[in-house]
C-alpha positions as CSV (number, residue, x, y, z in Angstrom):
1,X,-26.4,73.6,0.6
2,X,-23.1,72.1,0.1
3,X,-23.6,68.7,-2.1
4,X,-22.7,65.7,-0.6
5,X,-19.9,64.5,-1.8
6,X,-20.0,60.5,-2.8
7,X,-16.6,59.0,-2.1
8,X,-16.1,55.2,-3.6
9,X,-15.6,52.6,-1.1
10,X,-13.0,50.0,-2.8
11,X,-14.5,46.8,-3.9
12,X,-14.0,43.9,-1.1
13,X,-11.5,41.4,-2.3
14,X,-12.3,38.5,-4.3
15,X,-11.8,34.9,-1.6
16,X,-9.5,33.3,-3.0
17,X,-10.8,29.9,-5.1
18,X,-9.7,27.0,-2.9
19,X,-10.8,24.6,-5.5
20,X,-8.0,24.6,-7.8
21,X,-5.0,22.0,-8.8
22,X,-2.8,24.7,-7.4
23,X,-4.1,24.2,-3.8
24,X,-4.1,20.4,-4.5
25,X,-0.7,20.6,-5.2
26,X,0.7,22.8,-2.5
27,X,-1.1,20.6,-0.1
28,X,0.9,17.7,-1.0
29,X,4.4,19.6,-1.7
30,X,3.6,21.2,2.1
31,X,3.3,17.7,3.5
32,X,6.0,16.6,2.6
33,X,8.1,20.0,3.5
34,X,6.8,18.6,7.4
35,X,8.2,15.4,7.2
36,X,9.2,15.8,10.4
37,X,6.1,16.0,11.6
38,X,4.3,13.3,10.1
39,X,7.6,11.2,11.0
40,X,7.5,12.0,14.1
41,X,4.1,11.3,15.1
42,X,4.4,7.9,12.8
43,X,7.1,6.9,15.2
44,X,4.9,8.0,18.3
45,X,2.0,5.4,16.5
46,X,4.7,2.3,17.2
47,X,5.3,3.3,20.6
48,X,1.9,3.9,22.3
49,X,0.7,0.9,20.6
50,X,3.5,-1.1,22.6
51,X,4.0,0.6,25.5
52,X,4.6,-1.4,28.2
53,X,5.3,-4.3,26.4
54,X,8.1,-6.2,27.2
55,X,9.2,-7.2,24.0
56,X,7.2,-3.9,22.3
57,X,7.6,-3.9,18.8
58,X,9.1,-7.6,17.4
59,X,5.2,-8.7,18.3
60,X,5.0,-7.8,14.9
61,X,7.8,-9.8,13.7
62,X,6.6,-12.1,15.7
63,X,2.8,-12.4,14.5
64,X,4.1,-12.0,11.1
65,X,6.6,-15.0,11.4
66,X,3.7,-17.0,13.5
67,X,0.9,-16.6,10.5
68,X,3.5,-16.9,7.4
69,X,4.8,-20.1,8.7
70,X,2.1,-21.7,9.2
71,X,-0.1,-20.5,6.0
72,X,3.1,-21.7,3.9
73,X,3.3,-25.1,5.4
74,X,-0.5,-25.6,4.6
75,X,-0.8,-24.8,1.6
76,X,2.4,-26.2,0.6
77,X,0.8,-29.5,1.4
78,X,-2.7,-28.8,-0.7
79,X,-0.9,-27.4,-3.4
80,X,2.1,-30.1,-3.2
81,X,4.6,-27.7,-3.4
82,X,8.3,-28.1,-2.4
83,X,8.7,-25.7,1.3
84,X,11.8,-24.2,0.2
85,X,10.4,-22.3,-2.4
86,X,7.4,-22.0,-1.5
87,X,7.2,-20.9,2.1
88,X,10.1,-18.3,1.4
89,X,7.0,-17.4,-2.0
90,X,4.3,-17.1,0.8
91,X,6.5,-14.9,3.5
92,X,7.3,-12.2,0.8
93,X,3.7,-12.3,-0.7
94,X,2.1,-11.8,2.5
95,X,5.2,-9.1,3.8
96,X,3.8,-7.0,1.1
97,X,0.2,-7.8,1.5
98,X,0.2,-6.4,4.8
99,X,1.4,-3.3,3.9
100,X,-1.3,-3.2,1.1
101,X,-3.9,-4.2,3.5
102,X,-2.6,-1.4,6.2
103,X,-2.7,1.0,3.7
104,X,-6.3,0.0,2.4
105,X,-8.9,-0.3,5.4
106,X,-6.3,2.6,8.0
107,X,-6.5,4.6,4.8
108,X,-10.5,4.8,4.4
109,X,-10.6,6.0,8.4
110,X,-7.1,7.9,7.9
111,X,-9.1,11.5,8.6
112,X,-12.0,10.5,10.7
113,X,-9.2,9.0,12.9
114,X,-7.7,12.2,13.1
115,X,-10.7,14.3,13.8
116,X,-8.9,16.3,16.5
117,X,-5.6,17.3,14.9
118,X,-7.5,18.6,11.5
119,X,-9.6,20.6,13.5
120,X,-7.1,22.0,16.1
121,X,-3.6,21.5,13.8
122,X,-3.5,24.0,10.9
123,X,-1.9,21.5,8.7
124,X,-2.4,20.3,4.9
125,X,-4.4,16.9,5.2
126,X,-1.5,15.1,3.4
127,X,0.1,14.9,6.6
128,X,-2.5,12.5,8.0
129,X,-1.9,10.3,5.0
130,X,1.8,10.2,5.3
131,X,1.8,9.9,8.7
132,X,-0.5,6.7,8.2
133,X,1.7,5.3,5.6
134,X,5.1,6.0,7.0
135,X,3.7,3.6,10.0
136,X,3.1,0.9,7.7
137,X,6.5,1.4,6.6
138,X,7.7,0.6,9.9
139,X,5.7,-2.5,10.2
140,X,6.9,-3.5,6.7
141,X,10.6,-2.8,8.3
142,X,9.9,-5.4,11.3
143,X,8.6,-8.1,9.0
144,X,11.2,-7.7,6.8
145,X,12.7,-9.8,9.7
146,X,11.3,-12.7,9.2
147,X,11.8,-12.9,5.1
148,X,15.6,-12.5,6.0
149,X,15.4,-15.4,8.4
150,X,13.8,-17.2,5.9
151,X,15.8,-16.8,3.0
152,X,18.7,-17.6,5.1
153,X,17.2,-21.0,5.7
154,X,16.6,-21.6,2.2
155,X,19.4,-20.0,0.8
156,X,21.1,-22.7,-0.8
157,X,17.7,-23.9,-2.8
158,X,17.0,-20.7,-3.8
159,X,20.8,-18.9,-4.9
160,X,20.3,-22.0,-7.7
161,X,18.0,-22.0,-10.7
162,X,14.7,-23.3,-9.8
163,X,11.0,-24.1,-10.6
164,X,7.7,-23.7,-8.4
165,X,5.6,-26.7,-9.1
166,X,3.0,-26.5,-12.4
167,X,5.0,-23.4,-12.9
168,X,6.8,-23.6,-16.8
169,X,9.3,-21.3,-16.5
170,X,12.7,-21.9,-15.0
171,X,13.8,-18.7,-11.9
172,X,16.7,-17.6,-12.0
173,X,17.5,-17.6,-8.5
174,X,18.4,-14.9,-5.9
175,X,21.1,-12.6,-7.4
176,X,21.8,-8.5,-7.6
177,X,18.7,-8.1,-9.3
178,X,17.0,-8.9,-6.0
179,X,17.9,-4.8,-5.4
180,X,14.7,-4.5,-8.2
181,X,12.8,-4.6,-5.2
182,X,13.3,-1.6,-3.8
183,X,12.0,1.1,-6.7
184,X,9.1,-1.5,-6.7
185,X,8.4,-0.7,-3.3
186,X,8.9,3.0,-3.7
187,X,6.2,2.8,-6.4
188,X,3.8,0.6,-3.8
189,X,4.2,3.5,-1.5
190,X,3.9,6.1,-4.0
191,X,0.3,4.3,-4.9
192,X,-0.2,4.0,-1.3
193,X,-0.3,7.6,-0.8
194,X,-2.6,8.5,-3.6
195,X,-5.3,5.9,-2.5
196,X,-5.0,7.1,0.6
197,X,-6.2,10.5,0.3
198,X,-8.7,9.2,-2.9
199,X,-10.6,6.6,-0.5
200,X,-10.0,8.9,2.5
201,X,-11.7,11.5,1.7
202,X,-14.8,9.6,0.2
203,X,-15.1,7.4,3.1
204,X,-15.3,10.9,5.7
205,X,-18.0,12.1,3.3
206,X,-19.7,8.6,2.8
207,X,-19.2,6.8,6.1
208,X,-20.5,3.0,4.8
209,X,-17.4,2.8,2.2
210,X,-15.1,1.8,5.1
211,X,-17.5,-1.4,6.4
212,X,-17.4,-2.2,2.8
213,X,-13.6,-2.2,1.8
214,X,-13.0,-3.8,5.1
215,X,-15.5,-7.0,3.8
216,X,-14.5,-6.8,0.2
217,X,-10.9,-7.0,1.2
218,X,-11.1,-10.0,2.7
219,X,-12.4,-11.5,-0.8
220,X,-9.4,-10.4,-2.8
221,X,-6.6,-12.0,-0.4
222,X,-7.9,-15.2,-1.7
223,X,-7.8,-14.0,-5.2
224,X,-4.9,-12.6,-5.2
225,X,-1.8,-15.2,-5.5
226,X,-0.4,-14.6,-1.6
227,X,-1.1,-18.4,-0.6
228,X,-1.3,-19.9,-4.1
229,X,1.3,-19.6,-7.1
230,X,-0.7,-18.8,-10.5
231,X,1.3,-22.2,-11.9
232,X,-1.8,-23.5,-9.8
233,X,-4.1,-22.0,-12.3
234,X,-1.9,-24.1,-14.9
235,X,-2.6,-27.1,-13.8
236,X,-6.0,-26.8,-14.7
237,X,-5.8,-24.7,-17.9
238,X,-4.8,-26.0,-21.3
239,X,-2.4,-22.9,-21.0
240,X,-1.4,-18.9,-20.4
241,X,-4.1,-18.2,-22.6
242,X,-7.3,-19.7,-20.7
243,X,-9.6,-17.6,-19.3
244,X,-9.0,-18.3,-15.5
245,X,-5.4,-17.3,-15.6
246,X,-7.7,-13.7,-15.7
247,X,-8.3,-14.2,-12.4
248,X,-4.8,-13.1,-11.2
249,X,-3.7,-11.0,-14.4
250,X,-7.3,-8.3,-13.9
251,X,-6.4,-8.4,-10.2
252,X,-4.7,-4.8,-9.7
253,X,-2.9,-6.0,-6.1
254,X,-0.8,-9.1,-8.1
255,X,0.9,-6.7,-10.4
256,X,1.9,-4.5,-6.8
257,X,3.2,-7.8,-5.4
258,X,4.7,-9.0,-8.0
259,X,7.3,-6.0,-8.8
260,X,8.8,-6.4,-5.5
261,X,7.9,-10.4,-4.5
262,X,9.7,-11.1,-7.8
263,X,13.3,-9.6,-7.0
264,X,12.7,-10.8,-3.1
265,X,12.8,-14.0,-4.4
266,X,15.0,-14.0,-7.3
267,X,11.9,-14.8,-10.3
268,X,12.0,-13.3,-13.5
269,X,10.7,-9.8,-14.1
270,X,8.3,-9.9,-16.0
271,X,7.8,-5.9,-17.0
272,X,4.3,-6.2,-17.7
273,X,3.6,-6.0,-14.5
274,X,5.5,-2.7,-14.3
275,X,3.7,-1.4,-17.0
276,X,0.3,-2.1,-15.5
277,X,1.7,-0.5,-11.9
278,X,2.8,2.6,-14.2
279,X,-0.6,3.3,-15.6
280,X,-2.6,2.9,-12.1
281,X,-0.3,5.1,-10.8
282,X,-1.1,7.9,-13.2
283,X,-4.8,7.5,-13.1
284,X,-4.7,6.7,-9.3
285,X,-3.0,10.2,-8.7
286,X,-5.0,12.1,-11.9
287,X,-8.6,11.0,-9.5
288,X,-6.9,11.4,-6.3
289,X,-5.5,15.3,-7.5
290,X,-9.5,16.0,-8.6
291,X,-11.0,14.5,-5.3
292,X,-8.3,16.7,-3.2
293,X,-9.3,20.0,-6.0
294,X,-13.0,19.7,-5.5
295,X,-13.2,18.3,-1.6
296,X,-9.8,19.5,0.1
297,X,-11.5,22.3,1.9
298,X,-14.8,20.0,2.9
299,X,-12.9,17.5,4.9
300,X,-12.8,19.5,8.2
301,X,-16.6,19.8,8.2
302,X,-17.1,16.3,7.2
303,X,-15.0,14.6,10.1
């Protein structure tokens, strides 16, 4: 009897290990590569909200102008504040605060929402996010509108040296540094991204996080200075060092408004607010980097 010869299969390759910072890398790098994808469809997001509108798009100039007027001419009166400095104060603020507030509660549904492209569209999950956040872009572009009109009313206050009441220190006035404002709104976006894709991904796992960002943000508009100037906080302090000036130096969203509010408006930088932008932004993008190396891969099952 002839012995049976044995021959060795090969050993089955190894899956490959999704859960690395190399895939959470390449997702975002790949992303980006398709920004004409995620552009495209951001651009789509504008339209089919106003289709068939008459005057489509400048609603949003329009609401924006409606709700910043008349926010700055109330609480110019409680806060007995002079209008040409402070509306133009409360139209930047809340420019910026929209965009924030886009970015916040769109960006806890931003891949639930988009169930049926990450399930049909082999695409990194990135391209949700920027998709989401170039739209908020856009709607930052329209009421961008209204702070031009604005500060073309006002021009002549604010071009000159000038104070905001109970506020110590002397602004400058509107001048070149005014073009501060755009790397502090690259570094909003930047932030915007990574918060995206942190809360994202732990609201289409945990599916009460959105109800509760939605409620909690509410809170922190009024905490934040959008509608009041922190000289307020002055008024009622025996100084910068009091303990309720806390309330609007531990608030994470002043120090976003503030690097790009600031310029708008011709303030004085004041780079501590830089600085605190700067660290969030590395331990923003540190967590969200670990949540996309450990949970990447999960999302299309969770959705």
């Amino acid at each position: 009897m002839q012995p049976t010869s044995t021959v060795e299969r090969p050993a089955a390759p190894l899956a490959p290990n999704s859960r690395t910072f190399a895939r959470a890398f390449a997702d975002v790098r790949d992303a980006w590569r398709q920004r004409e994808l995620w552009g495209h469809l951001g651009w789509q997001d504008i339209k089919q909200r106003y289709r068939r509108s008459i005057i489509g798009p400048l609603w949003i100039t329009i609401s924006m102008g409606t709700t910043a007027l008349a926010l700055g001419l109330l609480y110019s009166q409680l806060f007995n504040q002079q209008i040409s400095t402070f509306l133009p104060y409360v139209t930047a603020g809340f420019i910026i605060w929209n965009f924030i507030l886009g970015v916040v509660t769109e960006g806890t549904e931003v891949f639930i929402a988009n169930e049926g492209l990450i399930k049909h569209l082999p695409a990194p999950i990135t391209v949700h996010v920027l998709r989401m956040v170039w739209r908020q872009v856009l709607f930052l572009a329209h009421n961008l509108i209204v702070y031009v009109i604005v500060v073309t009313i006002f021009f002549p206050t604010l071009v000159e040296p000038y104070q905001m009441e109970g506020d110590p220190v002397t602004q400058p006035g509107l001048s070149w540094m005014a073009l501060m404002a755009i790397p502090g709104f690259v570094l909003v976006v930047v932030n915007a991204v990574w918060m995206a894709l942190l809360f994202g991904i732990i609201s289409t796992r945990f599916r009460d996080i959105p109800p509760v960002i939605s409620s909690f943000i509410n809170l922190v508009f009024f905490m934040t200075p959008i509608v009041w100037h922190v000289g307020v906080l002055n008024k009622v302090t025996d100084g910068e060092g009091s303990w309720r000036t806390l309330i609007a130096e531990l608030n994470p969203i002043f120090h976003f408004v503030e690097i790009v509010r600031a310029p708008m408006l011709g303030h004085a930088q004041d780079w501590h607010h830089w600085v605190v932008v700067g660290a969030i932004t590395v331990v923003g993008w540190t967590l969200a980097l670990v949540a996309m190396r450990n949970y990447r891969a999960r999302v299309s099952y969770w959705v």
